[in-house]
C-alpha positions as CSV (number, residue, x, y, z in Angstrom):
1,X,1.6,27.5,-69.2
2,X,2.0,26.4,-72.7
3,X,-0.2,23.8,-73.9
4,X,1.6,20.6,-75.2
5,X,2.0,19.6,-79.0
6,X,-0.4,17.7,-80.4
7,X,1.5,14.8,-81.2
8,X,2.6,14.8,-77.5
9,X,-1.0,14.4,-76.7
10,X,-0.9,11.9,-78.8
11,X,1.5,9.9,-77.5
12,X,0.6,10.6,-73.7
13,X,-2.9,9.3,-74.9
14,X,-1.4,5.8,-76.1
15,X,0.4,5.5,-73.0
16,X,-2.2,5.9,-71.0
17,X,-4.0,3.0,-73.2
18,X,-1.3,1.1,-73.5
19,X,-0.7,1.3,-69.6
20,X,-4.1,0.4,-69.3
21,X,-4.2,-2.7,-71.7
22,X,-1.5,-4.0,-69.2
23,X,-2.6,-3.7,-65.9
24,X,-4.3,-6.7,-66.1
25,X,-1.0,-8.5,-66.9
26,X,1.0,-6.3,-64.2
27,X,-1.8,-7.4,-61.2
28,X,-1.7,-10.9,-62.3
29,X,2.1,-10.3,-62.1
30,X,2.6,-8.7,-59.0
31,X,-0.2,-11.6,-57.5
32,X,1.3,-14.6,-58.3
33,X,4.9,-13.9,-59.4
34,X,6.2,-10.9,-57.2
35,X,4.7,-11.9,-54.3
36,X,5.1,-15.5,-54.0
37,X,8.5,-14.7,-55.0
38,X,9.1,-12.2,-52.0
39,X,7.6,-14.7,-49.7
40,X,9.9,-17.6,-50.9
41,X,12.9,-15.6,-50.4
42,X,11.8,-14.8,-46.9
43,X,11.1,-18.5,-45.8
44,X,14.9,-19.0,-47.3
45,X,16.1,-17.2,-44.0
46,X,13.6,-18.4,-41.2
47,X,12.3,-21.5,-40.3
48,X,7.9,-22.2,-40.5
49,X,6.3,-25.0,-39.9
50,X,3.1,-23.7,-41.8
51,X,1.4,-22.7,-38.3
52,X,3.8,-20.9,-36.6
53,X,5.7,-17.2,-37.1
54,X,8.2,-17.8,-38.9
55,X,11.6,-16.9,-36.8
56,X,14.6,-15.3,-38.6
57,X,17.7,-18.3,-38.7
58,X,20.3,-15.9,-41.6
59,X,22.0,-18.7,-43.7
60,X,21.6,-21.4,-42.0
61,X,19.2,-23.4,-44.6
62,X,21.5,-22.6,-47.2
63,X,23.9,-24.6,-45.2
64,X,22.0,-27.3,-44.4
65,X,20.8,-27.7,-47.7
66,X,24.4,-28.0,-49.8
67,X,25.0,-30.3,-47.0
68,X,22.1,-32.7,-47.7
69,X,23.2,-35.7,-49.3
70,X,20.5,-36.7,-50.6
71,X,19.4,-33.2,-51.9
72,X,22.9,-34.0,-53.9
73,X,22.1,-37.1,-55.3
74,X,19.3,-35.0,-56.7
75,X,21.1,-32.8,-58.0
76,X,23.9,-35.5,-59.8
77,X,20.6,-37.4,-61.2
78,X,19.4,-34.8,-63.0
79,X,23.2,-35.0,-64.9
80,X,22.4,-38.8,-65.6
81,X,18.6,-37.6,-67.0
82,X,20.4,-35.4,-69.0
83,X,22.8,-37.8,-70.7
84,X,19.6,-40.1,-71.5
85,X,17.8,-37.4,-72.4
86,X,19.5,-35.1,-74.9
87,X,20.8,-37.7,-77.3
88,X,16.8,-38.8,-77.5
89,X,15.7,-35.7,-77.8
90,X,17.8,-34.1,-80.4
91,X,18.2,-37.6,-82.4
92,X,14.0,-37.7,-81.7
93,X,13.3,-34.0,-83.1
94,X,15.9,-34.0,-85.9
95,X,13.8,-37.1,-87.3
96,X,10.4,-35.3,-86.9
97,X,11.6,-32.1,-88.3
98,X,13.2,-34.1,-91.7
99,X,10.1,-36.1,-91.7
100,X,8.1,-33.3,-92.3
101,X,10.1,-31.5,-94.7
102,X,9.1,-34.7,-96.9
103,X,5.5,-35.1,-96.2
104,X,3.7,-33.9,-99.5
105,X,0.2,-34.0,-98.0
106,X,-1.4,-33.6,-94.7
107,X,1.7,-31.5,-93.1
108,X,-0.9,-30.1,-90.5
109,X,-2.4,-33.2,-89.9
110,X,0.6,-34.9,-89.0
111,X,2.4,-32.1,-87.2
112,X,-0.9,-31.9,-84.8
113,X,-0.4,-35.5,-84.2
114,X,3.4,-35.2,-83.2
115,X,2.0,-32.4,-80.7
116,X,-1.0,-35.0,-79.0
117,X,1.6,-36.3,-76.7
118,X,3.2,-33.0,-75.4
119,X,-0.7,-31.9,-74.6
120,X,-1.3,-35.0,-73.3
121,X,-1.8,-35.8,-69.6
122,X,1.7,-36.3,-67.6
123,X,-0.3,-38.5,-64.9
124,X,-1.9,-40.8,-67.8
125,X,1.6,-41.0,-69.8
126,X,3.0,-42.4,-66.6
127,X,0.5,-44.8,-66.2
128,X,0.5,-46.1,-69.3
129,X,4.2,-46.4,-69.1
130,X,4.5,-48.4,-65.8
131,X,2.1,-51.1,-67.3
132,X,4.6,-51.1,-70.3
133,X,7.8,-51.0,-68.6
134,X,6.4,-53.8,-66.0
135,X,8.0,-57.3,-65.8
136,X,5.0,-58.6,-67.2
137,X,4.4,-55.8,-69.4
138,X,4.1,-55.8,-73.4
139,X,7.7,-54.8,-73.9
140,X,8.9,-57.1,-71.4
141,X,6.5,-60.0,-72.9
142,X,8.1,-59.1,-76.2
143,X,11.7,-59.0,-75.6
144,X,11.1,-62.5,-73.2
145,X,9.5,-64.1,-76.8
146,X,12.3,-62.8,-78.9
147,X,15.1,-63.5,-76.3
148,X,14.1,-65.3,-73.3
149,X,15.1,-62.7,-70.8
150,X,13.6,-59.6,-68.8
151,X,14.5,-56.3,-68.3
152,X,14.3,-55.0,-64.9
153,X,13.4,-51.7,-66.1
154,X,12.0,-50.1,-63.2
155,X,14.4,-52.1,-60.5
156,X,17.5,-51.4,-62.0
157,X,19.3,-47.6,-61.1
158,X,20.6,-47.1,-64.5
159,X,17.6,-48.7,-66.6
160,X,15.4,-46.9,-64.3
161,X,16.8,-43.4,-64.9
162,X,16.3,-44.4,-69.1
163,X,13.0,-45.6,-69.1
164,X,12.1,-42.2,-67.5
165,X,13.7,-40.5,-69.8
166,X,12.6,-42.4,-72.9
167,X,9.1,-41.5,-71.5
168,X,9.9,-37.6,-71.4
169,X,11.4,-37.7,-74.4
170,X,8.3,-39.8,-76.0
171,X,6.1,-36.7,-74.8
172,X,8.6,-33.2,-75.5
173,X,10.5,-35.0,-79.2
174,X,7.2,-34.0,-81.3
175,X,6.9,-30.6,-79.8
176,X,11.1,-30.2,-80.4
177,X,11.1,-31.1,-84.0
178,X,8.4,-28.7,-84.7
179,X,11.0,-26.3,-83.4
180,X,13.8,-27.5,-85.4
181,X,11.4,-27.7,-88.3
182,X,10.4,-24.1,-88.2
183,X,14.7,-23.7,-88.6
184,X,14.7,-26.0,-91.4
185,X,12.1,-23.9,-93.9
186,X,14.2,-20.3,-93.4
187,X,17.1,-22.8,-94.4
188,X,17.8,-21.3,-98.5
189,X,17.5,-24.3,-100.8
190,X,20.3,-22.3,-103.1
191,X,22.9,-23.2,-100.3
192,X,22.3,-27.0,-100.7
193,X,22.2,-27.1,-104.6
194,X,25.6,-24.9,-104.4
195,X,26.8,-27.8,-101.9
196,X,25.7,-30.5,-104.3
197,X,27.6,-28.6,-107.1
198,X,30.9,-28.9,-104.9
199,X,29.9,-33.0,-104.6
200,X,29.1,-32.2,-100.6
201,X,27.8,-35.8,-99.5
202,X,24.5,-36.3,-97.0
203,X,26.4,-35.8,-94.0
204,X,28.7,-33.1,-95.1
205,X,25.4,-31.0,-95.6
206,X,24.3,-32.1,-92.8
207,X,27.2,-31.4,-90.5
208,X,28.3,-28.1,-92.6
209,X,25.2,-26.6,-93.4
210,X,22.2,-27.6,-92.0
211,X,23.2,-28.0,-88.1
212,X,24.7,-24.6,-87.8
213,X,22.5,-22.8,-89.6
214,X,19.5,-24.2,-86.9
215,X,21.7,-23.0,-84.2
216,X,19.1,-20.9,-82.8
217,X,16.4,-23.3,-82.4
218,X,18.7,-26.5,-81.3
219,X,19.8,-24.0,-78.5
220,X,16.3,-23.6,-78.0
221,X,15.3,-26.9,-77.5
222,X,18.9,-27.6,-75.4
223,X,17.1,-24.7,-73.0
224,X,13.8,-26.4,-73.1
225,X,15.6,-29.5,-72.0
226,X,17.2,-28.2,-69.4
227,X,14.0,-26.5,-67.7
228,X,12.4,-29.9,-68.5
229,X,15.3,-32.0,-66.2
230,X,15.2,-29.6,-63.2
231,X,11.2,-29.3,-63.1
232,X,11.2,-33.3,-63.7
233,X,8.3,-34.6,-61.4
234,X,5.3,-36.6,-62.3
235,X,7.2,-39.0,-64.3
236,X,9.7,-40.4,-61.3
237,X,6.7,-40.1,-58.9
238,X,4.4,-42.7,-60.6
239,X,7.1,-44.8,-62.3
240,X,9.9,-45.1,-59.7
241,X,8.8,-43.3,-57.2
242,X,12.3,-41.9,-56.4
243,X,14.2,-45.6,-56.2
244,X,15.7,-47.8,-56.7
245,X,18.1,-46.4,-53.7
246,X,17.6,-42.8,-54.8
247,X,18.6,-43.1,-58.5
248,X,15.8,-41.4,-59.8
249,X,14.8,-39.0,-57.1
250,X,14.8,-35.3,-58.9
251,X,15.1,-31.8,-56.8
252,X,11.4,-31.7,-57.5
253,X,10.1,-34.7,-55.6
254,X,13.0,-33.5,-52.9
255,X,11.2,-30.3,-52.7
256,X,7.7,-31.8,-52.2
257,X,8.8,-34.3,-50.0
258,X,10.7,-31.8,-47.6
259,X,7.7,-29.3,-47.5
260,X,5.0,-31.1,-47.2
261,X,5.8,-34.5,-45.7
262,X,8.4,-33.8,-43.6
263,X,6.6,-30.0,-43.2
264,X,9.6,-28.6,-43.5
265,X,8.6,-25.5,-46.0
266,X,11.8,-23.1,-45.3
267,X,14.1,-25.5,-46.3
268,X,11.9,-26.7,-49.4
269,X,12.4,-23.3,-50.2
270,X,15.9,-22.7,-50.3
271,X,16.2,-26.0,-52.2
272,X,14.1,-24.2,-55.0
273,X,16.2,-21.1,-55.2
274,X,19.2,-23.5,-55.3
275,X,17.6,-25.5,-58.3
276,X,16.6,-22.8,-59.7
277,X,20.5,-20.8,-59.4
278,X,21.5,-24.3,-60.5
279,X,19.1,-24.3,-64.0
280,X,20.1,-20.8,-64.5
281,X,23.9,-20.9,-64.3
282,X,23.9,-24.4,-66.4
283,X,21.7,-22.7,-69.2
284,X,24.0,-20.0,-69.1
285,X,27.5,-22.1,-69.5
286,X,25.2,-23.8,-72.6
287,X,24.6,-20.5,-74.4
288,X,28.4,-19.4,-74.1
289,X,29.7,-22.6,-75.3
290,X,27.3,-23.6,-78.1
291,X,25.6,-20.6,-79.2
292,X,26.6,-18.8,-82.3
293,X,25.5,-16.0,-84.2
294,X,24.2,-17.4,-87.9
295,X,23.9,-14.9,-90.3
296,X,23.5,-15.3,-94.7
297,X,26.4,-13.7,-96.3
């Protein structure tokens, strides 16, 4: 048998490292990805109770779950999040990101700072928020000195489902215009002086230049976003917790609530592989619309 080259030794030699480098990363893997995964699916076609065997039912908790109102009113709430949400975050993270293309000094100072509130605690940010969106809050106490009336931020559907989402967007806009800043420095300055040469206004270049060449990282943040809106939990819990009447319930606190209150874990499940189909096909309809190909001639 003839003995193999030597730069096939080589090469079977970093494969073996290389397979061995990532084991770690494939146990972990199979551990808590493949398996939990394996067993979700399973609970989607039987029904548990946590101390029984679980007893083979087919489809009938996908059935019962796209027939579950109130697993729909989910569903449509996460729409109105979204409609709060994006302006906020995009308008929020295109301010950061020109903000720091103007700070002279201390870029890394300040750019930590945007980041404090997407590092900080979700639990303490909705804490703090309730006391500020409270009747007798310092908002409220603020508007009430300036206009004589109160906000029913918390109590009303509609300003309920904003003040969450001016809360999420308070702790994910920093972290987004870092993004969209990182866009902004491969941006050539040649391709702005050359627009300034043609008499291209502010918003021309804006519009013209600078939005589709950061095409890649708005659709990155519009992703982010989306994840963001279907994995929406802590913030609904502690403010509204779900109300008023369901307006700010999210799939998330359906989920929880179905599993472990109502101890109903296979039909928690096939609500999560529904979200999740749901995220997936909606980020996919976003990249074929808006998503473009930017390249420098």
């Amino acid at each position: 048998m003839r003995p193999l080259p030597h730069h096939r030794r080589r090469l079977s030699r970093e494969a073996i490292v290389g397979l061995s480098l990532a084991s770690a990363y494939l146990v972990f893997a199979a551990i808590f990805w493949a398996y939990p995964f394996f067993w979700l699916a399973r609970l989607s076609v039987t029904q548990w109770r946590f101390f029984d065997e679980p007893v083979f039912t087919g489809a009938r908790n996908f059935v019962r779950t796209i027939q579950d109102p109130q697993f729909l009113v989910s569903l449509w709430n996460v729409v109105r999040f979204l409609a709060f949400y994006l302006p906020l975050a995009f308008g929020g993270a295109l301010l950061v990101a020109f903000g720091l293309r103007h700070v002279r000094r201390g870029k890394a100072f300040v750019a930590l700072c945007f980041l404090l509130s997407n590092v900080s605690s979700g639990v303490a940010l909705s804490l703090v928020f309730t006391k500020i969106f409270s009747s007798t809050g310092p908002l409220n106490t603020l508007i009430h000195d300036w206009t004589g009336a109160r906000i029913p931020w918390t109590s009303h559907p509609t300003l309920a489902m904003l003040a969450i989402a001016l809360v999420v967007a308070w702790k994910f806009v920093g972290y987004y215009g870092l993004i969209l800043y990182s866009g902004l420095l491969t941006i050539p300055a040649e391709i702005y002086d050359a627009a300034r040469l043609d008499h291209a206004g502010p918003l021309t270049r804006l519009a013209r230049i600078t939005l589709p060449m950061l095409n890649a990282q708005l659709m990155m943040v519009l992703v982010f976003a989306i994840l963001v809106s279907f994995g929406l939990f802590t913030e609904p819990f502690l403010i509204t917790g779900g109300g008023p009447s369901d307006s700010t319930v999210t799939p998330q606190m359906m989920i929880y609530e179905t599993a472990f209150r109502r101890l109903q874990p296979s039909h928690a499940a096939t609500m999560s592989i529904i979200v999740s189909l749901v995220s997936y096909l909606l980020i996919v309809l976003a990249r074929r619309l808006f998503e473009k190909k930017v390249t420098l001639a």
